[in-house]
Each structure stands twice: as C-alpha cells, then as structure tokens.
C-alpha positions, -999 to 999 in steps of 0.1 A, spaced: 788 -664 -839 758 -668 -858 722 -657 -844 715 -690 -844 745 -701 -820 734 -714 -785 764 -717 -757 763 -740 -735 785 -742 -704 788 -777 -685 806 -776 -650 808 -801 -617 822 -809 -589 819 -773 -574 824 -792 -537 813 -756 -524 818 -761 -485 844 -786 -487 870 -761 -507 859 -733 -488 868 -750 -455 902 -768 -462 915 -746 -490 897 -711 -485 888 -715 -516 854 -703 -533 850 -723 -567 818 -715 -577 832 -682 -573 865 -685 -593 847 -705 -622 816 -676 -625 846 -649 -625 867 -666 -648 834 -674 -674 819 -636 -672 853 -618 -668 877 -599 -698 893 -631 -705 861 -655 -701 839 -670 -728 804 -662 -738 774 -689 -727 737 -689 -725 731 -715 -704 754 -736 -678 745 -766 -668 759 -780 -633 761 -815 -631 760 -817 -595 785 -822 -565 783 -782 -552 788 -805 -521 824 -822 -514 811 -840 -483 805 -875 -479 770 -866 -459 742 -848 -470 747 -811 -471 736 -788 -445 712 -753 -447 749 -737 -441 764 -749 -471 731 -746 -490 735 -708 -479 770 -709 -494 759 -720 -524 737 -693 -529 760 -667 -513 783 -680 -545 761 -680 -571 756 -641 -565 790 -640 -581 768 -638 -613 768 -599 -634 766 -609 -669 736 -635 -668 710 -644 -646 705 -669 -621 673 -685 -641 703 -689 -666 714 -718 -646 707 -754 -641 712 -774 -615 712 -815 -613 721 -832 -582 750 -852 -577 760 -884 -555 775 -857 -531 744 -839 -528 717 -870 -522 704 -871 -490 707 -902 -466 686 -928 -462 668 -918 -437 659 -883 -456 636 -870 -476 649 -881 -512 669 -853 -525 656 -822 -502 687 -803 -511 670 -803 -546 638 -786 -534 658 -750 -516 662 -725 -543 699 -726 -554 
C-alpha cells in the first residue's frame, strides 16, 4: 500500500434486531470481528448503506440500543470512522418524524 492508498469498506443489510431475534445472531458483530481480526482486511473508512434494521416497521429505541451495543465491537478504528445512511428498513412511517432513527447517535 502506498501512503496515498485510502480503504474503503462498503456494507448493508446489517438487519441488527431482526438476526439477533430469529437467528441469535449479532452481524454487526461478526462483520466488525471478521474486518479488524488476524484474518481481516485493512480500511479507513466503512460506509453502511443502511438496513441495520430487518423489520418491516420503523425501528424501536431497543434496537437503536442494539445497534450501538454492536458497534462497540469496534478496537482497531473508531466510531467517527463510520458512516451511516439510512435504508428503506430504517425510514420511519408516515405518520413519523422523517427519518428520526437518523438523528440518535449510532
């Protein structure tokens, strides 16, 4: 790599709650291990294209908590070292406040 090089990592699709409640599984979890870990890859940034939610309704303050409680999964970089967009999973209804999941500091 050159001094020049910048990584970037793209990922989606985390559906946070959703695995975690049908298959016990955390995947923000597995993919932050598997990136930082011996047999990972190096990035500077990751982008996450959205969907940390799996549910077809607007995620909850307890899967928002999840989401953070994941990203503390992070030892080699820091959290300002990702960015977030939201995906269809994440919007709110119709009858919410456009995109408040956006505005709670994931």
């Amino acid at each position: 790599m050159t001094r020049n090089t910048f990584r970037v990592w793209a990922v989606g699709d985390a559906h946070v709650g959703t695995d975690l409640r049908v298959a016990n599984r955390e995947s923000l979890v597995d993919a932050i291990l598997h990136s930082e870990g011996p047999d990972g890859f190096d990035w500077d940034i990751m982008i996450d294209v959205g969907d940390l939610s799996g549910s077809q309704t607007p995620p909850g303050d307890d899967e928002g908590r999840e989401v953070v409680r994941q990203y503390a999964a992070l030892r080699k970089h820091r959290r300002e070292q990702v960015y977030n967009l939201v995906g269809n999973h994440d919007a709110s209804s119709v009858d919410e406040a456009t995109q408040w999941l956006s505005l709670i500091h994931i």
